[in-house]
C-alpha positions as CSV (number, residue, x, y, z in Angstrom):
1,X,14.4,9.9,-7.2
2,X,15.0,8.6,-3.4
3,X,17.3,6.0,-1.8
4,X,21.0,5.0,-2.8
5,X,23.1,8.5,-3.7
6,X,26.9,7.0,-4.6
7,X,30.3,8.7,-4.8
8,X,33.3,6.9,-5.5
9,X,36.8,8.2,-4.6
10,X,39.3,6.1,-6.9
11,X,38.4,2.7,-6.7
12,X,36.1,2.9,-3.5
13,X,32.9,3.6,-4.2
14,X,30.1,4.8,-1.1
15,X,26.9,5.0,-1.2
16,X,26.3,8.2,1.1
17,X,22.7,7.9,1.8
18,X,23.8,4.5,4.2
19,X,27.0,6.0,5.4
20,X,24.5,8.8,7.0
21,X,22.1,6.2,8.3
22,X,25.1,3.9,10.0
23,X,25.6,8.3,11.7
24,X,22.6,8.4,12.8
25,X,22.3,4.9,14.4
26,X,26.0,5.7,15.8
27,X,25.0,8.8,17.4
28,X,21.7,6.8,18.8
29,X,24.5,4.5,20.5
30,X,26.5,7.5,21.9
31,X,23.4,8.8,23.3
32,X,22.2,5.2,25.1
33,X,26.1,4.6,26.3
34,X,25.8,8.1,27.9
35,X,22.7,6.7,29.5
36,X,24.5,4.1,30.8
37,X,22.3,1.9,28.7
38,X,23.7,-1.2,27.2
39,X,23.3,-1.3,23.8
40,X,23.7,-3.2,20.4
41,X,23.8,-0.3,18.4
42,X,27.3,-0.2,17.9
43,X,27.4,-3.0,16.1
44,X,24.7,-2.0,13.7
45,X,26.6,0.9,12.9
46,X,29.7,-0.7,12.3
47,X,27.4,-2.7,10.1
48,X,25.9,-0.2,8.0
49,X,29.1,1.3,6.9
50,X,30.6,-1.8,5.9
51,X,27.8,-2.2,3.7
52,X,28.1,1.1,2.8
53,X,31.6,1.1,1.7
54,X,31.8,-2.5,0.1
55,X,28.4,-3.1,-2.5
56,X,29.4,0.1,-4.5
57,X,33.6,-0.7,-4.3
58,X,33.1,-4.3,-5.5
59,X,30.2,-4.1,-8.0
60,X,31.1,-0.9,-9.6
61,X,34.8,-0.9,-9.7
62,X,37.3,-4.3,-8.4
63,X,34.5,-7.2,-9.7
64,X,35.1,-5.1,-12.9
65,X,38.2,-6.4,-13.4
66,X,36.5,-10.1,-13.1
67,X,32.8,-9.3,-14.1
68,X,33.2,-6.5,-16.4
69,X,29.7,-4.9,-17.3
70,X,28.7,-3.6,-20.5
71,X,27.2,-0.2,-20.4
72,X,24.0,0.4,-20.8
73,X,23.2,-2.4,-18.4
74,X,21.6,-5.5,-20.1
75,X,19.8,-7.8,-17.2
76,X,19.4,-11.7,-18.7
77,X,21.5,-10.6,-21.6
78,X,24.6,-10.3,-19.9
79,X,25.8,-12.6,-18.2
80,X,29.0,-10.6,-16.4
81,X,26.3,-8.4,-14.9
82,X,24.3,-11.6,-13.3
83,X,27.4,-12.5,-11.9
84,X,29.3,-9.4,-10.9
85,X,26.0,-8.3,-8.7
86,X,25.2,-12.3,-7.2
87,X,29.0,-12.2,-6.2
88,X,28.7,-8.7,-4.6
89,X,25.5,-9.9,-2.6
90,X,27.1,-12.9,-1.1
91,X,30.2,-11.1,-0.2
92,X,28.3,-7.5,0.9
93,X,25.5,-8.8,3.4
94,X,26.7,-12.9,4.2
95,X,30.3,-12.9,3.8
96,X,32.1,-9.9,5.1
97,X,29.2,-9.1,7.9
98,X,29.7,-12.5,9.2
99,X,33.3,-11.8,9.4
100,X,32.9,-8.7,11.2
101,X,30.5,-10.4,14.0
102,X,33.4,-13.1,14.5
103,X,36.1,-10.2,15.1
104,X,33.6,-8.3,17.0
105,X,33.3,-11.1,19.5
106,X,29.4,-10.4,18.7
107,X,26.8,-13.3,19.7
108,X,26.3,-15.2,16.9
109,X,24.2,-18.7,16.3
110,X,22.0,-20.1,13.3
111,X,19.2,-18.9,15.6
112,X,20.0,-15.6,16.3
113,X,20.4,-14.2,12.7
114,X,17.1,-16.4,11.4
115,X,18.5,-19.4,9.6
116,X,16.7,-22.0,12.2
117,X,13.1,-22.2,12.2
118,X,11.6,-22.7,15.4
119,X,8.4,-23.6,15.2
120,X,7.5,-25.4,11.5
121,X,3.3,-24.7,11.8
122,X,4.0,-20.8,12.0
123,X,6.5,-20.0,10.0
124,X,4.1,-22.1,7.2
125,X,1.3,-19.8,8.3
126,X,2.7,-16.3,8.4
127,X,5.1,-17.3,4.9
128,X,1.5,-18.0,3.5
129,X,-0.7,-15.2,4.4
130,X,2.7,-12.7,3.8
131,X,3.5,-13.9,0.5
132,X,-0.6,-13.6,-0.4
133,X,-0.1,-9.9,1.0
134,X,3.1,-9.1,-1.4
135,X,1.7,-10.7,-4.3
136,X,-1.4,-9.0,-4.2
137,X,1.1,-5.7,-3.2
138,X,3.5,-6.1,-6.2
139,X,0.5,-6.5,-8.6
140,X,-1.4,-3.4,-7.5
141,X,1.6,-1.9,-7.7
142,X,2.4,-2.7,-11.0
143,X,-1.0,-2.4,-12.5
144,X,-0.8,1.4,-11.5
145,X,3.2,2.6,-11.3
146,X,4.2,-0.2,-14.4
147,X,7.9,-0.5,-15.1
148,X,9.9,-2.1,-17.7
149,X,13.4,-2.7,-17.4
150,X,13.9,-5.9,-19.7
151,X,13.6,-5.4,-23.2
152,X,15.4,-8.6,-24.2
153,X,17.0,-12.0,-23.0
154,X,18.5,-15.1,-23.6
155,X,17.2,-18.5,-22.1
156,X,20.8,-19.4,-20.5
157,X,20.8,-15.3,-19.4
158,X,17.3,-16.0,-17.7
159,X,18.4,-19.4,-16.0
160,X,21.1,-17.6,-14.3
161,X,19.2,-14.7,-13.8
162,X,16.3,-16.9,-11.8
163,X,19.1,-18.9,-10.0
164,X,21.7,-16.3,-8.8
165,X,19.6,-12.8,-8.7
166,X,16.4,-13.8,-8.2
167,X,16.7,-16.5,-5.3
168,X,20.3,-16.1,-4.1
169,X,20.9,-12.8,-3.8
170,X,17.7,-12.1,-2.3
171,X,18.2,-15.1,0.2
172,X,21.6,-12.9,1.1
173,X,19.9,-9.5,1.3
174,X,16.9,-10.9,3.3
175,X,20.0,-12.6,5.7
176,X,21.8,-9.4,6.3
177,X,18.6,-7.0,6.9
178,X,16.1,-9.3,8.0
179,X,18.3,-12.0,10.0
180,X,21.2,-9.7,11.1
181,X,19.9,-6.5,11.3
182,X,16.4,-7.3,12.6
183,X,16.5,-10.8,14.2
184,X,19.6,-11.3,15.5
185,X,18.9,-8.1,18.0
186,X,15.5,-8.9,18.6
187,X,16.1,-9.7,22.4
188,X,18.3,-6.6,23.5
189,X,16.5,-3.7,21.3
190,X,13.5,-2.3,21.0
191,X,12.0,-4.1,17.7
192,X,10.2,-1.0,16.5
193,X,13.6,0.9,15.9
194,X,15.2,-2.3,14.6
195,X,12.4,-2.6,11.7
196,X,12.9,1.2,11.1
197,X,16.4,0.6,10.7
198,X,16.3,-2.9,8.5
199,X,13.4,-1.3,6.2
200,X,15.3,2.2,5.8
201,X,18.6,0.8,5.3
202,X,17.1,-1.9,2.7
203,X,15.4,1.6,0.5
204,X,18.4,3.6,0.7
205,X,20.2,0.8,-1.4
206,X,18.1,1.4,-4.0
207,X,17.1,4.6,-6.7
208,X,13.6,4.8,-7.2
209,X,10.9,7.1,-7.5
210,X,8.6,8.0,-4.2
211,X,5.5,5.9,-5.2
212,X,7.8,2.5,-5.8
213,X,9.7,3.3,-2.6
214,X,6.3,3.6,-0.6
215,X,5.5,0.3,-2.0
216,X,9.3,-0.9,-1.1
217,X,8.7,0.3,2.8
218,X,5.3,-1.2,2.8
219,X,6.6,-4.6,1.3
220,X,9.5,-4.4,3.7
221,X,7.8,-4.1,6.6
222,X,5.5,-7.0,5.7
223,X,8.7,-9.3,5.5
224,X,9.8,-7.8,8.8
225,X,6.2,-8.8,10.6
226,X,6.7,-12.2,9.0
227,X,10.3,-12.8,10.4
228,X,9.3,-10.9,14.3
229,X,6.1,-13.6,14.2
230,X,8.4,-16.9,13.1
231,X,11.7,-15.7,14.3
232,X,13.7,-16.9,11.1
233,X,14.4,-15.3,7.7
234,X,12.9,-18.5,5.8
235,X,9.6,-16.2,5.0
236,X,10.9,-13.0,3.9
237,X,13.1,-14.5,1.5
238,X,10.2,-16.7,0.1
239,X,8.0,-13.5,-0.2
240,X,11.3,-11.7,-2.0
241,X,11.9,-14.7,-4.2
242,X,8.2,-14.8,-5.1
243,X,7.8,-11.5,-6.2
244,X,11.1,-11.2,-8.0
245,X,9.9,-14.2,-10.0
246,X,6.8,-12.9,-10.9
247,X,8.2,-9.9,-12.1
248,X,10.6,-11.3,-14.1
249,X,7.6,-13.6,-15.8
250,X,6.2,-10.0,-16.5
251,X,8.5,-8.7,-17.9
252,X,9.7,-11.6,-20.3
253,X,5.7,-12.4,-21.5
C-alpha cells in the first residue's frame, strides 16, 4: 500500500507521508532563497503541513466528539461518517487555508486560486474532452483493478452521500490542490513542479495499492492540464464529481 501513513500523538493526528512532502518543498524554498531567488514556496510549505496536521486531527479524533463514526466504516449507511469527513473537507482545504493566506498577507483573488472562469468557450472545451478522458480512465480502470467498498445503503444515506462527498467535498479538495496549490502560483513558479506537487500531495492523502495510485497520478494530472488550459478549477471538479458519481452508481447497481 502507498500514499497517506498517519500517527496520532493524543488528539492530534499527522499524516507523515505530507509532513515529509511540505520538507521537501521547504528545503526547495531554502535552496531558491539562498539563490536570491524569489519564491512562493514558502507558502506551499506552510500549506502542506497545515493540511497535514488538521484532516487526520479533525476527522479521526475532535469531529468524533460531534460526528462519531462507527467502526468498521459504513459509507451511505452512516450518516455521522458522511458528515464528519464533508465537514473536515471544507474546513481542511477551503476554510483554514484561506485563513492562513489572509494572515500571510499572500495575494489572494477569486481569479488567482480558480473560482473565475475566464474564458467560457474553453473551459466548455477542455471540461469536455477531460471528463471523456477520466471516464474512459475510471472504467478501464475498474474493468481491470475492480474494487468494492459498498456492500449496503440507505436512500437518505446515498442522498447525502451524492450531495456532501461526492460533489462538495470534491469541489473543496479540487479548490485547495487544483486552485491553491496549482493555479493560484501559476504566474511566479515553474508549472511543471507545481503539478508535481498538487498531484503528489493529492496521492499521499490517500492508501491505495500501486496500480490504483498510477491511475490516481494519471487522473490527477489530467485535471491539472484542464485547469493550466482554462485557468479555473470549474473542470477538475466536474471531471472529480463525474467519476465519483459513476462509481457510486457502480457500486450500488
Amino acid at each position: 500500500m502507498f500514499g497517506a501513513w498517519s500517527i496520532y500523538f493524543g488528539p492530534i493526528g499527522i499524516n507523515l507521508s505530507i509532513i515529509f512532502l511540505g520538507l521537501f518543498v521547504l528545503i526547495l524554498a531554502i535552496a531558491q532563497k539562498l539563490r536570491a531567488k524569489r519564491t512562493c514556496l514558502f507558502e506551499i510549505s506552510f500549506l502542506i503541513f497545515l493540511v497535514g496536521l488538521l484532516f487526520l486531527t479533525l476527522h479521526g479524533e475532535l469531529l468524533q466528539y460531534v460526528f462519531p463514526i462507527s467502526l468498521p466504516e459504513k459509507p451511505l449507511v452512516d450518516n455521522n461518517l458522511t458528515y464528519n469527513y464533508t465537514l473536515t473537507n471544507l474546513l481542511t482545504y477551503m476554510a483554514f487555508p484561506v485563513l492562513l493566506l489572509i494572515l500571510l498577507r499572500s495575494d489572494f483573488s477569486f481569479e488567482k486560486v480558480g473560482l473565475k472562469v475566464v474564458n467560457l468557450k474553453e473551459t466548455v472545451l477542455f471540461t469536455f474532452l477531460g471528463s471523456i478522458f477520466s471516464i474512459f480512465l475510471f472504467l478501464l480502470s475498474y474493468a481491470l483493478l475492480r474494487f468494492r467498498w459498498i456492500s449496503e445503503y440507505t436512500f437518505d444515506g446515498l442522498v447525502l452521500w451524492i450531495l456532501f462527498v461526492t460533489i462538495l467535498s470534491v469541489f473543496s479538495q479540487t479548490f485547495f490542490y487544483t486552485g491553491i496549490l496549482f493555479n493560484k502560483y501559476l504566474n511566479h513558479e515553474n508549472g511543471f513542479l507545481l503539478a508535481a506537487i498538487s498531484i503528489l500531495a493529492f496521492q499521499l492523502f490517500t492508501q491505495t495499492s500501486l496500480p490504483w495510485m498510477v491511475v490516481g497520478v494519471i487522473g490527477s494530472a489530467a485535471k491539472i492540464a484542464v485547469t493550466w488550459k482554462t485557468r479555473n478549477i470549474y473542470g477538475a471538479a466536474l471531471m472529480g464529481i463525474i467519476v465519483n458519481l459513476i462509481d457510486v452508481t457502480i457500486q450500488i447497481l
